[in-house]
C-alpha positions as CSV (number, residue, x, y, z in Angstrom):
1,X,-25.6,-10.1,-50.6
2,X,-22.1,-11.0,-51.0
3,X,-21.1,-14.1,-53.1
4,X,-17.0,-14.4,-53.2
5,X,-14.7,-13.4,-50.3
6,X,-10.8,-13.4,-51.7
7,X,-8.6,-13.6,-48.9
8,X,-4.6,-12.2,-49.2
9,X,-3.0,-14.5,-46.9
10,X,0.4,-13.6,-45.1
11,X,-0.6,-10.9,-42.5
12,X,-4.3,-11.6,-43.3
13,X,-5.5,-14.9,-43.4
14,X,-2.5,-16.2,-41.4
15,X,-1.8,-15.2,-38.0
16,X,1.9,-14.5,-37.0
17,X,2.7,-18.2,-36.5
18,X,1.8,-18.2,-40.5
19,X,-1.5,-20.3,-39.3
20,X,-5.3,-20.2,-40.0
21,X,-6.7,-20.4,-36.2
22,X,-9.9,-22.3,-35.7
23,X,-12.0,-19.0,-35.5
24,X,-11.3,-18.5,-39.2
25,X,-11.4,-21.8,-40.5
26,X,-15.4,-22.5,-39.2
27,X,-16.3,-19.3,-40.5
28,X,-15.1,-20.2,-43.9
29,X,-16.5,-23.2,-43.7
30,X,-19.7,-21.9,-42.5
31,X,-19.8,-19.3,-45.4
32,X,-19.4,-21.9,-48.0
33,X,-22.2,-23.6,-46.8
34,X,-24.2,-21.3,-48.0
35,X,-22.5,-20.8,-51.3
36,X,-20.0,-18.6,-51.4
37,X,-16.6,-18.5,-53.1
38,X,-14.0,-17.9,-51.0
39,X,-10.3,-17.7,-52.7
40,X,-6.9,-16.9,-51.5
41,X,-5.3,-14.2,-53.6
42,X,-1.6,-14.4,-52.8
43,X,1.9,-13.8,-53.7
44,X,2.5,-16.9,-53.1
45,X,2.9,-19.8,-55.9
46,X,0.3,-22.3,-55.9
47,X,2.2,-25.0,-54.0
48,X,3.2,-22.5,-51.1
49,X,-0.9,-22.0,-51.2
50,X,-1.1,-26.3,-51.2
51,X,-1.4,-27.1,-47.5
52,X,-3.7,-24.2,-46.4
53,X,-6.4,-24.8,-49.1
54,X,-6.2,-28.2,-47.7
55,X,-6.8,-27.2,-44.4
56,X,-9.9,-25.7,-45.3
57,X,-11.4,-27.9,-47.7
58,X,-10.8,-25.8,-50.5
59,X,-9.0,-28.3,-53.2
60,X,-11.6,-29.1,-55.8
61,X,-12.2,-27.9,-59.6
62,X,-14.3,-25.6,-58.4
63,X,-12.5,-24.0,-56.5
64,X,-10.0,-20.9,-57.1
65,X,-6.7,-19.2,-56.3
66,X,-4.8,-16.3,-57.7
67,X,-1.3,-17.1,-57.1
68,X,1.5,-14.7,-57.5
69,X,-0.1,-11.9,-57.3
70,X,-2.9,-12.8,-59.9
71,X,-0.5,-13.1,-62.6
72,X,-2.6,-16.5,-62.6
73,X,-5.8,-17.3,-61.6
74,X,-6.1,-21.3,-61.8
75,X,-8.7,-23.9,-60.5
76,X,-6.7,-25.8,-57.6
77,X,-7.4,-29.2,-58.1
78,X,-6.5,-29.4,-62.0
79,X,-4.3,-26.4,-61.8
80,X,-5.6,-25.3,-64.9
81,X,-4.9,-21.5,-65.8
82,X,-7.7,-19.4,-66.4
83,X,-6.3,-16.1,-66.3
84,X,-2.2,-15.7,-67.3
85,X,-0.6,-12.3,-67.6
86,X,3.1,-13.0,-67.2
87,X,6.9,-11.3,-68.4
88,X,9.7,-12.5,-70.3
89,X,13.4,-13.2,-69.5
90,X,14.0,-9.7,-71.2
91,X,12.2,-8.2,-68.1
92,X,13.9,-10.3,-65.6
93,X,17.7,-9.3,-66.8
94,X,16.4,-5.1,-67.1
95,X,15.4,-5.5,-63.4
96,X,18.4,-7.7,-62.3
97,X,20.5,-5.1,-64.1
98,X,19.0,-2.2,-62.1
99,X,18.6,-4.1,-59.1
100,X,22.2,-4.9,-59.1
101,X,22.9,-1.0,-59.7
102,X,20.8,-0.2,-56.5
103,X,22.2,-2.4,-54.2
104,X,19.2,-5.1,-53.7
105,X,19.1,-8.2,-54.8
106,X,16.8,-10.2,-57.2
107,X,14.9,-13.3,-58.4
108,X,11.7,-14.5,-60.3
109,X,9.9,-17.3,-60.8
110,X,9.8,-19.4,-63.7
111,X,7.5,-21.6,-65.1
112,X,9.9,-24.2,-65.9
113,X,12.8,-23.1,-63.5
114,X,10.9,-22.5,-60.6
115,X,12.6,-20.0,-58.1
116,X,15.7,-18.6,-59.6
117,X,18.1,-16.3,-58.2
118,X,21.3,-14.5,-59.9
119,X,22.6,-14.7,-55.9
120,X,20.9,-16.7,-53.2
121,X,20.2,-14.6,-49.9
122,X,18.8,-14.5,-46.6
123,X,14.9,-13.2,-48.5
124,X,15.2,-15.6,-51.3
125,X,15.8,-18.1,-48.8
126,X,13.3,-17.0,-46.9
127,X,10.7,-17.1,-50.5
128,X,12.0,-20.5,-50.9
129,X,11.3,-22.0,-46.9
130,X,7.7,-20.7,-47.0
131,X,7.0,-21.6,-50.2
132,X,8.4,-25.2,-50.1
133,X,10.3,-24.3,-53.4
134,X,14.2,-24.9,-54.1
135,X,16.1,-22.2,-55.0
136,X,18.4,-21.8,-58.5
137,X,20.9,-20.0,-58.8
138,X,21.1,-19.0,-62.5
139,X,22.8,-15.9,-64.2
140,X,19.8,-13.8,-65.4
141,X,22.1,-13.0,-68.5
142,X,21.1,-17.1,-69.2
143,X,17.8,-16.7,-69.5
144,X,16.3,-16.1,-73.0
145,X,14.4,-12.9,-73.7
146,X,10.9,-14.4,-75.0
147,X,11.4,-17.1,-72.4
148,X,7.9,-17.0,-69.8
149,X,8.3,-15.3,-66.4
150,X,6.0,-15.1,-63.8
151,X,6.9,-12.6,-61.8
152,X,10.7,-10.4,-60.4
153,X,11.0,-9.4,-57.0
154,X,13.4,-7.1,-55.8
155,X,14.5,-8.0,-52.1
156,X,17.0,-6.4,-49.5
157,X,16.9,-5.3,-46.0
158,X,13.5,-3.3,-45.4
159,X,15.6,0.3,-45.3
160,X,18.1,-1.0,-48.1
161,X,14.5,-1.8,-49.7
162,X,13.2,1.6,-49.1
163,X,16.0,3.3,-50.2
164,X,15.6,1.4,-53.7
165,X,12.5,2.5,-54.2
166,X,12.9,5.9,-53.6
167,X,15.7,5.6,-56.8
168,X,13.1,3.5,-59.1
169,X,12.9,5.5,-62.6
170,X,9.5,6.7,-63.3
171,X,9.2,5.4,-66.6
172,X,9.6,1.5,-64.6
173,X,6.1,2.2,-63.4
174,X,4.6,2.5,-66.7
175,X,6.3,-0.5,-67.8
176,X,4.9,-3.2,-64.9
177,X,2.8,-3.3,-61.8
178,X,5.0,-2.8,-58.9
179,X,3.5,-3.5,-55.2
180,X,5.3,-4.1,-51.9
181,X,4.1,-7.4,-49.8
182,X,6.0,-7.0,-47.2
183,X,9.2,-4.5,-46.3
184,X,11.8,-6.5,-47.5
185,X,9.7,-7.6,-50.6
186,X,9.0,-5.4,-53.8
187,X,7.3,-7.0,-56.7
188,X,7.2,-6.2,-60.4
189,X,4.2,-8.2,-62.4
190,X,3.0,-7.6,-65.7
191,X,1.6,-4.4,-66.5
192,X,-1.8,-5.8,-66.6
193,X,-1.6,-8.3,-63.8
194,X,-2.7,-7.5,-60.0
195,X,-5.5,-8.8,-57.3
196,X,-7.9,-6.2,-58.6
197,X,-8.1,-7.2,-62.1
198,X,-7.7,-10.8,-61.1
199,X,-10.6,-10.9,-59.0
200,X,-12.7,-9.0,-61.1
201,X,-11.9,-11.7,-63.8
202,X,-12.7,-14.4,-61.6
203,X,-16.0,-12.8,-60.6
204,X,-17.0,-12.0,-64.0
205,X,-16.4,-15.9,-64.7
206,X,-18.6,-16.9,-61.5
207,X,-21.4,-13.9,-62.7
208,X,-20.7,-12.2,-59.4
209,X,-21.0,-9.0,-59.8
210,X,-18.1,-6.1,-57.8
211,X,-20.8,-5.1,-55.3
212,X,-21.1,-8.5,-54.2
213,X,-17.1,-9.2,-53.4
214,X,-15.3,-8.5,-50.7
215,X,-11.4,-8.4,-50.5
216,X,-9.1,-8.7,-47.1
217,X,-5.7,-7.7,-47.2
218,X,-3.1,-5.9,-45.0
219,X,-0.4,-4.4,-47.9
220,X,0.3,-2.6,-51.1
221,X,0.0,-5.6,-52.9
222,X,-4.0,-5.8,-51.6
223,X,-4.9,-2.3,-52.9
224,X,-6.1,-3.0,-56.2
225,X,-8.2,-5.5,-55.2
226,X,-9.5,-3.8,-51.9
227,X,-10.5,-0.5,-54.3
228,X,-12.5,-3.1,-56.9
229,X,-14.6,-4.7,-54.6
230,X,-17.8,-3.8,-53.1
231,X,-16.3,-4.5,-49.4
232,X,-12.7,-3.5,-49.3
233,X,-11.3,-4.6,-45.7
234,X,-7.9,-3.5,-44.4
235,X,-7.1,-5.4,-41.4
236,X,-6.0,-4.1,-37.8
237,X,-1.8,-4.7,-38.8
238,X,-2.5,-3.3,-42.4
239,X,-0.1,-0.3,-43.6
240,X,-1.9,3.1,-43.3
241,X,-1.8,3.3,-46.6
242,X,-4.0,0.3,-46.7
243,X,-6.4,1.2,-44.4
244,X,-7.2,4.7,-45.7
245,X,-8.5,2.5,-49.5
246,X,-10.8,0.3,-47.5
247,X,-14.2,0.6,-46.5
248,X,-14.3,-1.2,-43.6
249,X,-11.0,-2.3,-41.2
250,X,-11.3,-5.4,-39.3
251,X,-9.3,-6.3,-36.3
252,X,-5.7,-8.1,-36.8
253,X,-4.5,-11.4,-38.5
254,X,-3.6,-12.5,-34.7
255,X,-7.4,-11.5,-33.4
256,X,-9.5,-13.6,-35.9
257,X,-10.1,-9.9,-38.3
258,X,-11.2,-12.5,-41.5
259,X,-13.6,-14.2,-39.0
260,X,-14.8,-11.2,-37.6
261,X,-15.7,-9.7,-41.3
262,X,-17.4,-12.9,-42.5
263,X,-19.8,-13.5,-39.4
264,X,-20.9,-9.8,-39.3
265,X,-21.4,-8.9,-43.0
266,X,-21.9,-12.7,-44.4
267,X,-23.2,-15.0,-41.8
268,X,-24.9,-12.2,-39.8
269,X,-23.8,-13.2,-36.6
């Protein structure tokens, strides 16, 4: 019944030591056999994506990620872009500008630039060492306004973070998508640009139909793509937020919950 699992990774996929446990891997593996798509629909850039799609085999032209959010969907072994729906350096000073106003601090990722910070800090940091990206530190006010952005995060302590939030104009929420992947990370996309409308893109490519996808996730970032899908699963550590949109809720990233989902509803186990 279902043809293509996409997988959030931090918190979902990965355990707490930021590892896919054997559990998880054979019952990847196992679903595959049988020919289903799995993908790993991230925040993450493709290269911080590089080592785990290794680990599980998943490296060919045939096979999928949405990286950053699904601002791109790309193949992983030609890294072509299927699906691109970024922002432009005219986006990325207007948040840096507020963000500086609130008290947070900022930085994107660039096609050409890579990670780029108007201040490094602890989260950027952080972004860079999981990621295996170098930082730049770049005045926003450099960047030109048609130049390509990928995506702005605002980052801070998680009740510095919260605070921000709570002081984001309305009107900012009509302008991009904003989600929160983790407490001390809050993202701004592309209006048009989330896991929902990625994986429904990508499905749409494969002729996979919504009823036959399931999504995992365990954040804000998830719930697009855990309302489009036929099998929306919140794991055991998602938000309450998150588990009140899914259909289903799995146990935790540290008890094998993507394992658990796949052998019941997939491999019938």
């Amino acid at each position: 019944m279902y043809k293509l699992v996409a997988l959030d990774m931090d918190g979902t996929l990965l355990n707490s030591q930021k590892e896919i446990s054997v559990r998880t891997k054979q019952a990847i593996k196992d679903a595959r056999e049988q020919g289903v798509h799995v993908v790993l629909a991230s925040g993450r850039p493709l290269e911080g994506m590089a080592d785990y799609l290794a680990q599980l085999g998943m490296t060919s032209n045939d096979d999928y990620v949405l990286s950053y959010n699904a601002s791109l969907v790309q193949r992983v072994e030609s890294k072509e872009i299927i699906r691109k729906q970024t922002m432009k350096g005219s986006d990325a000073k207007n948040i840096a500008s507020l963000g500086h106003d609130l008290g947070v601090f900022v930085h994107a990722f660039s096609p050409t630039r890579g990670l780029i910070t108007p201040q490094n800090n602890t989260y950027t940091q952080h972004e860079s060492t999981i990621n295996g990206v170098e930082v730049t530190e770049i005045d926003f006010a450099e960047l030109d306004n048609d130049e390509e952005i990928i995506k702005v995060m605002m980052v801070a302590d998680p009740e510095v973070l919260s605070a921000a939030i709570a002081q984001l104009p309305k009107s900012l929420y009509q302008q991009y998508t904003i989600v929160q992947s983790a407490p001390f990370f809050l993202e701004l996309l592309n209006p048009k640009s989330n896991k929902g409308a990625g994986v429904a893109m990508l499905a749409e490519h494969l002729g996979i139909a919504a009823s036959e996808v399931i999504c995992m996730g365990d954040a804000g970032n998830d719930h697009h793509m855990i309302k489009y899908a036929g099998l929306g699963v919140a794991m055991g550590n998602a938000t309450e937020d998150t588990k009140a949109l899914a259909n289903h809720i799995t146990d935790t990233n540290d008890n094998d919950g993507v394992a658990l989902v796949i052998e019941e509803f997939i491999l019938k186990k």
